[in-house]
C-alpha positions as CSV (number, residue, x, y, z in Angstrom):
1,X,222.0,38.6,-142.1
2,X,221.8,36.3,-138.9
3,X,224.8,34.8,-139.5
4,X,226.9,37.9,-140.6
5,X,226.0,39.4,-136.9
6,X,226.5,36.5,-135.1
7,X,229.9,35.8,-137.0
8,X,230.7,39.7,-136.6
9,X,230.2,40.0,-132.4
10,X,231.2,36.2,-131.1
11,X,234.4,36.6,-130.3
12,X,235.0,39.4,-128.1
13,X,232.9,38.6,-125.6
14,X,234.7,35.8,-123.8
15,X,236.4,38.9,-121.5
16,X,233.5,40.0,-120.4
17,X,232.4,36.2,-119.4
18,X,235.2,35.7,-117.7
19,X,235.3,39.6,-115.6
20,X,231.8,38.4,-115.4
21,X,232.6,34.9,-113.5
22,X,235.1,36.5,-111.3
23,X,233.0,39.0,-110.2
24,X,230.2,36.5,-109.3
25,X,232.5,34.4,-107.8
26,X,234.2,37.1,-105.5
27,X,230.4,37.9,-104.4
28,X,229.1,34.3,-103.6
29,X,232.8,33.8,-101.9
30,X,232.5,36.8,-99.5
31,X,228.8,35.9,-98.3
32,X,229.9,32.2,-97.7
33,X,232.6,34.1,-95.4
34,X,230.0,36.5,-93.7
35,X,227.4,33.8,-92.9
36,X,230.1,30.9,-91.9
37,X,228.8,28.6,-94.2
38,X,230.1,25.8,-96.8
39,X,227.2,25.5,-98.1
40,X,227.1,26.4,-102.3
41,X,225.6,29.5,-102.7
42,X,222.9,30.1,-105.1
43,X,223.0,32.9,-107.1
44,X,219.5,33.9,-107.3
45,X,218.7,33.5,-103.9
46,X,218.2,36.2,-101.7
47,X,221.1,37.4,-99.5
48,X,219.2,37.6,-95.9
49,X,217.9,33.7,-96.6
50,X,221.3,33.0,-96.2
51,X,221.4,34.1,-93.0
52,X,223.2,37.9,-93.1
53,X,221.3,40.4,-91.1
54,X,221.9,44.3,-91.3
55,X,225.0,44.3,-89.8
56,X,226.2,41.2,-92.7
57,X,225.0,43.2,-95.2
58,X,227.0,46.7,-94.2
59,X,230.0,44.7,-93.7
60,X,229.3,43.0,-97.9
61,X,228.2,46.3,-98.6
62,X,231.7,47.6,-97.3
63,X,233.7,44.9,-99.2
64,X,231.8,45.4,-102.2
65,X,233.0,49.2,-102.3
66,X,236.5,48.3,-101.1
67,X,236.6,45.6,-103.9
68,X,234.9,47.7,-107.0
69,X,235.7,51.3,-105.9
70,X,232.0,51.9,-105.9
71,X,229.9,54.0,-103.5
72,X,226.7,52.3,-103.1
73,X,224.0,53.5,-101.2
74,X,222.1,52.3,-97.9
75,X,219.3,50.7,-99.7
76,X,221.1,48.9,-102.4
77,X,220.4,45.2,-101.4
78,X,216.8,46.5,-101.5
79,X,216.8,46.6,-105.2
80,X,219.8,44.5,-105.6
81,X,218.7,41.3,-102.8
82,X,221.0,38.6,-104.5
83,X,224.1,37.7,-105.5
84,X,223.8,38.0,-109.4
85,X,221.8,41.4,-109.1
86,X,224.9,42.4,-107.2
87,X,226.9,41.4,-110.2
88,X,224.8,43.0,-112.8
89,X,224.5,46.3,-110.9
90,X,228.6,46.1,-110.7
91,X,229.0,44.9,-114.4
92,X,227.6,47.5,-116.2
93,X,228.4,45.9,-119.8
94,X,226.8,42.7,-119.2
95,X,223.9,43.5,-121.1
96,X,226.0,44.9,-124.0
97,X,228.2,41.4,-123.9
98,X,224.6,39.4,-124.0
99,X,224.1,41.1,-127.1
100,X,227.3,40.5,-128.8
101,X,227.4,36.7,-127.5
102,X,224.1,35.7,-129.0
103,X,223.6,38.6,-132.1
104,X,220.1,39.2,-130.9
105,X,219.8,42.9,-129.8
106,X,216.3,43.2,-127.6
107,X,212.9,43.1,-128.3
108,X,211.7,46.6,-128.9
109,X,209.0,47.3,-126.2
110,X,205.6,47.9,-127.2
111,X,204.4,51.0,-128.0
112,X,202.3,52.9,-125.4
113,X,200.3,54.9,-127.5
114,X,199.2,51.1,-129.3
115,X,196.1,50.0,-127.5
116,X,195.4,46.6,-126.3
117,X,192.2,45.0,-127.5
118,X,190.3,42.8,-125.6
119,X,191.7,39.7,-127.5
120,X,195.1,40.6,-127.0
121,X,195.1,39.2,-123.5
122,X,195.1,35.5,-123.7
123,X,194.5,32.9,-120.7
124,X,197.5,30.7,-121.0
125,X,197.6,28.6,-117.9
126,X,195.0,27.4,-115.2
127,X,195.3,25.4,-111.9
128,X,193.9,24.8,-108.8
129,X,193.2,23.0,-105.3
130,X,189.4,22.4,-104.5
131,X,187.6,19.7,-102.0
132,X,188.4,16.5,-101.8
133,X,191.3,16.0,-103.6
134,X,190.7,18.3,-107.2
135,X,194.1,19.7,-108.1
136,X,193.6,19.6,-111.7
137,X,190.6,20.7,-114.5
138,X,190.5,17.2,-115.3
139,X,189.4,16.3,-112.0
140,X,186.9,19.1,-111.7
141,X,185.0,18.4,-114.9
142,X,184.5,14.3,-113.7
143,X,183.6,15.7,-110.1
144,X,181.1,18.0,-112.3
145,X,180.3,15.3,-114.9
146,X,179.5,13.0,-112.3
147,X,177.3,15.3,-110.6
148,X,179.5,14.1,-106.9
149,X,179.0,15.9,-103.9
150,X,182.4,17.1,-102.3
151,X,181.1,18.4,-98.9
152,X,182.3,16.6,-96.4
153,X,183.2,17.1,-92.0
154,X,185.6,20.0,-91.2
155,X,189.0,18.0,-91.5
156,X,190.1,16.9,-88.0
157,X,193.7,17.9,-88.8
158,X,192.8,21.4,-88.6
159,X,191.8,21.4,-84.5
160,X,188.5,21.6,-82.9
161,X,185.7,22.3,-84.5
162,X,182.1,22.6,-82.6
163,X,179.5,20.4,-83.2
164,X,175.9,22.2,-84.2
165,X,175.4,25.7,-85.0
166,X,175.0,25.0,-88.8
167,X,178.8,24.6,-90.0
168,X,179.5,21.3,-89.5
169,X,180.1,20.4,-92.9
170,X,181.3,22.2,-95.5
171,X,183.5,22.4,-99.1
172,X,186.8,22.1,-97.1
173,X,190.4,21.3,-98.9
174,X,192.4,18.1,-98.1
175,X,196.5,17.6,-96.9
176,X,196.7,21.7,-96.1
177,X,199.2,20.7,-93.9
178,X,201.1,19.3,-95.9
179,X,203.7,21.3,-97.9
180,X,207.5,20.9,-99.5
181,X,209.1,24.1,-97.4
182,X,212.5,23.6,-98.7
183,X,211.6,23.8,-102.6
184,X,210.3,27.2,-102.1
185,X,213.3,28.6,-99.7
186,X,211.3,27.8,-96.5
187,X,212.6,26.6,-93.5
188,X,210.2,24.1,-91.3
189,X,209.9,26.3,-88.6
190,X,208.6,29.3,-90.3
191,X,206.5,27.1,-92.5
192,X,204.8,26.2,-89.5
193,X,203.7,29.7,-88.4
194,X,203.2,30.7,-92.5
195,X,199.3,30.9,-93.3
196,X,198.4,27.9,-95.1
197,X,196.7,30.0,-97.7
198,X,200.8,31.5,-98.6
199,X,201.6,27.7,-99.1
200,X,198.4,27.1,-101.3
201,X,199.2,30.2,-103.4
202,X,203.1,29.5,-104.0
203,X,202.1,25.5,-104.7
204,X,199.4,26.0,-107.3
205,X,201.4,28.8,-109.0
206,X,203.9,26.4,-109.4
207,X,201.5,24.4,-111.1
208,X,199.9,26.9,-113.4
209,X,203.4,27.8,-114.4
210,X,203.7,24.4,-115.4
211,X,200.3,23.8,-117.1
212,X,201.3,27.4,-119.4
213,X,204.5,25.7,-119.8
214,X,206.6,28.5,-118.6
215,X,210.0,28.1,-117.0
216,X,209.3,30.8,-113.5
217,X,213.0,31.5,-113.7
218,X,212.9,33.2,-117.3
219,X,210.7,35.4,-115.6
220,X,212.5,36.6,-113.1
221,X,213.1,40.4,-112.9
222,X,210.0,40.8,-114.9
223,X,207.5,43.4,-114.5
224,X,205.0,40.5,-114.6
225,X,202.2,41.3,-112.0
226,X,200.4,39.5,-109.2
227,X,196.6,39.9,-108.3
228,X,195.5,38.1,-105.6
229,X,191.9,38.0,-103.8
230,X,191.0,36.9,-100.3
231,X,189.0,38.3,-97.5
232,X,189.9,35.1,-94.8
233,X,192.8,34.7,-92.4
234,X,192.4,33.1,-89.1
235,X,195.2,31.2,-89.3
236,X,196.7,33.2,-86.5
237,X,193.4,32.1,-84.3
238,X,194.8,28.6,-84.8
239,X,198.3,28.9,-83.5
240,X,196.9,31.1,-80.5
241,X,194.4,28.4,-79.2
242,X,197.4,25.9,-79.5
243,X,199.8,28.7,-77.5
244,X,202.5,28.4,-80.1
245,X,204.9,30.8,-79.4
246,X,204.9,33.7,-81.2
247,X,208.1,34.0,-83.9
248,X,209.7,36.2,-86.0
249,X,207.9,34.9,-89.2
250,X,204.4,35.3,-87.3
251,X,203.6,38.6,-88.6
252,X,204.0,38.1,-92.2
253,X,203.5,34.7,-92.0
254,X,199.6,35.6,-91.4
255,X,199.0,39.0,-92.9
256,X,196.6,39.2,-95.7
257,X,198.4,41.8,-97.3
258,X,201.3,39.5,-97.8
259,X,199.8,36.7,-99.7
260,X,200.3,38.5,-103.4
261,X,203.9,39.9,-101.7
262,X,204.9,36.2,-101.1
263,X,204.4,35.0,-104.5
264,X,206.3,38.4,-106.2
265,X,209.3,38.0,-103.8
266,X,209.6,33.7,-104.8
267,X,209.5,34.4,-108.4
268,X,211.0,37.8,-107.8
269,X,208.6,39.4,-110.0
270,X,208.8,43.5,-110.6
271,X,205.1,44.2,-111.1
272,X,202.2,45.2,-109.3
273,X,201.6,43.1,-106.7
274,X,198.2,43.4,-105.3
275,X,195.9,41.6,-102.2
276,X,192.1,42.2,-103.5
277,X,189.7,41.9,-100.4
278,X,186.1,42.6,-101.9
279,X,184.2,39.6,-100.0
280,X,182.8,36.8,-101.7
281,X,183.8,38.5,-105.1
282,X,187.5,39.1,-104.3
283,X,188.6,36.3,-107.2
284,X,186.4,38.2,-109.6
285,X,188.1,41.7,-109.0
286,X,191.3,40.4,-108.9
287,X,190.6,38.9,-112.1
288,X,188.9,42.7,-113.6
289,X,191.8,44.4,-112.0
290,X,194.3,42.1,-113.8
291,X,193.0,42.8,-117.0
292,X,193.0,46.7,-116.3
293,X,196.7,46.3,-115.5
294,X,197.5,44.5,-118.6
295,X,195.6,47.2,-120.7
296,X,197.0,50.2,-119.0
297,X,200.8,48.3,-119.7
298,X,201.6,48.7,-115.9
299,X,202.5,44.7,-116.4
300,X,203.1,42.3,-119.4
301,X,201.6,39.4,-117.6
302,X,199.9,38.6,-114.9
303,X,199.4,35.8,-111.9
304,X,195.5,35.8,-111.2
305,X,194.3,34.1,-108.2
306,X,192.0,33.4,-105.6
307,X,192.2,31.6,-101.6
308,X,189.7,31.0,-98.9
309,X,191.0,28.3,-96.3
310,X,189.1,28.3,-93.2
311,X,191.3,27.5,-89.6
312,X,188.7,28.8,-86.8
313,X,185.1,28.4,-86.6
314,X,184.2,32.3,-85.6
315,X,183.7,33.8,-89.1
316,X,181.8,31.1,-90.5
317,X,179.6,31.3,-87.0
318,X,179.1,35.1,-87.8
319,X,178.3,34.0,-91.2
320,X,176.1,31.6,-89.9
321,X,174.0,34.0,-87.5
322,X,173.8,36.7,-90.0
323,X,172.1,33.9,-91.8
324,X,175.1,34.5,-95.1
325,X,175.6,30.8,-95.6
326,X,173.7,28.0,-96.9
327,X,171.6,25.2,-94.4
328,X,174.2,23.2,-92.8
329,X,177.6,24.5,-95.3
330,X,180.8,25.9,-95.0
331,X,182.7,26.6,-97.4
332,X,186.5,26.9,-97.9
């Protein structure tokens, strides 16, 4: 049956490739033009990391419409933020084409009315970054095995830290400066006034991607969700007492709120995206509220997470004298 359908729907579709292809190409063509650039656009790559501001994208917008005969509305690149989205909202039979090329019609979504038992929901990749140098389950269980003690000084890297008080030493991550900007669409500068607790978050996904061994691009578009707990950011404290100036990244680049945000819009993922700030248990209801989401079908999958990295000595002081941490430990 297979090969009667395949046989059957091959050979039209090389018209719709190739309207396809011209389209695409018209699209990446025009934004090179807008932003000045020779540089070879990638497809899935947002339009405004480009460099086209609102007035770029009304002058696209007006080409598009010129080009296509199409009215589109004021918040299309919302919904449609790269190049191929652009060319799938304008090519209304790709889907149909995808069909006929491969003789696989789509997976029939599950039913709503089917519940999900607990042991439908499977754990199918894990990673993480913990003191002195763990970035794997391998190396936790021989840290664990070995019964080693992984609390160290407060890394000097980080800036001052005061001496006495009770928080000299702590559980604190290594190299949180360091960070490949470039492979997730980051440019130096606004890496540098990004909360190192973004960078942690889009690094070890990367990894537990790769541990589940899961491609992140054949997820994109997904409604796959993203839950995300953390009570801590002081990163801001940091670039203040080192009078950095303030840029246009700063805001986002050290809101709380944007740390689940920052890992939907890199994979460019559909589904609930959620910061859980519960205190000391925030990883555990991120975790719970995960599972509810997978149950209640608002998401197929989900990114569970959790990040503390401490930059400024005031919380864990206030901890300290509200007598909420351990004799002589901090903990990141």
């Amino acid at each position: 049956m297979a090969e009667q359908v395949a046989a059957t729907v091959a050979e039209p579709q090389q018209p719709y490739a190739s309207a396809r292809d011209e389209t695409l190409r018209f699209v990446v063509e025009t934004v090179s033009m807008l932003v000045d650039s020779m540089d070879v656009i990638d497809a899935d790559r947002p339009l405004m990391e480009w460099g086209l501001d609102s007035a770029g994208l009304l002058a696209l917008k007006t080409k598009l419409e010129t080009r296509f005969g199409k009215r589109l509305k004021p918040s299309f690149f919302f919904s449609h933020n790269t190049p191929r989205k652009v060319v799938d909202y304008l090519s209304p039979d790709r889907r149909r084409s995808d069909r006929r090329a491969t003789g696989h019609a789509s997976a029939p979504a599950p039913s709503a009315d089917k519940p999900v038992n607990a042991t439908d929901i499977a754990i199918i990749g894990v990673a993480c970054r913990l003191p002195q140098g763990i970035d794997d389950l391998d190396a936790l269980w021989d840290v664990l095995d070995a019964q080693r003690d992984v609390i160290t000084e407060y890394p000097a890297s980080r800036g001052d830290w005061p001496h006495g008080g009770g928080i000299e030493r702590g559980g604190f991550l290594t190299d949180g400066e360091c960070f490949d900007a470039p492979f997730f669409r980051i440019s130096p500068s606004e890496a540098e006034v990004t909360d190192p607790q973004q960078r942690l978050l889009l690094e070890v996904s990367w990894a537990c991607f790769e541990d589940a061994g899961i491609l992140p691009a054949a997820l994109r578009g997904t409604d796959t969700g993203v839950f995300v707990g953390a009570s801590n950011s002081d990163y801001a404290h940091l670039l203040q007492d080192a009078a950095t100036e303030v840029e246009a990244h700063s805001a986002i680049g050290n809101s709380l709120a944007v740390l689940a945000n920052r890992l939907s819009y890199f994979y460019d993922f559909n589904g609930p995206s959620l910061l859980i700030d519960t205190a000391c248990s925030a990883s555990m209801v991120a975790l719970h509220t995960a599972i509810r989401s997978l149950r209640a079908r608002e998401c197929g999958q989900a990114l569970v997470g959790g990040v503390n990295f401490i930059c400024n000595p005031r919380i864990s002081l206030a901890y300290r004298k509200a007598g909420m941490l351990a004799p002589r430990l901090a903990l990141d």
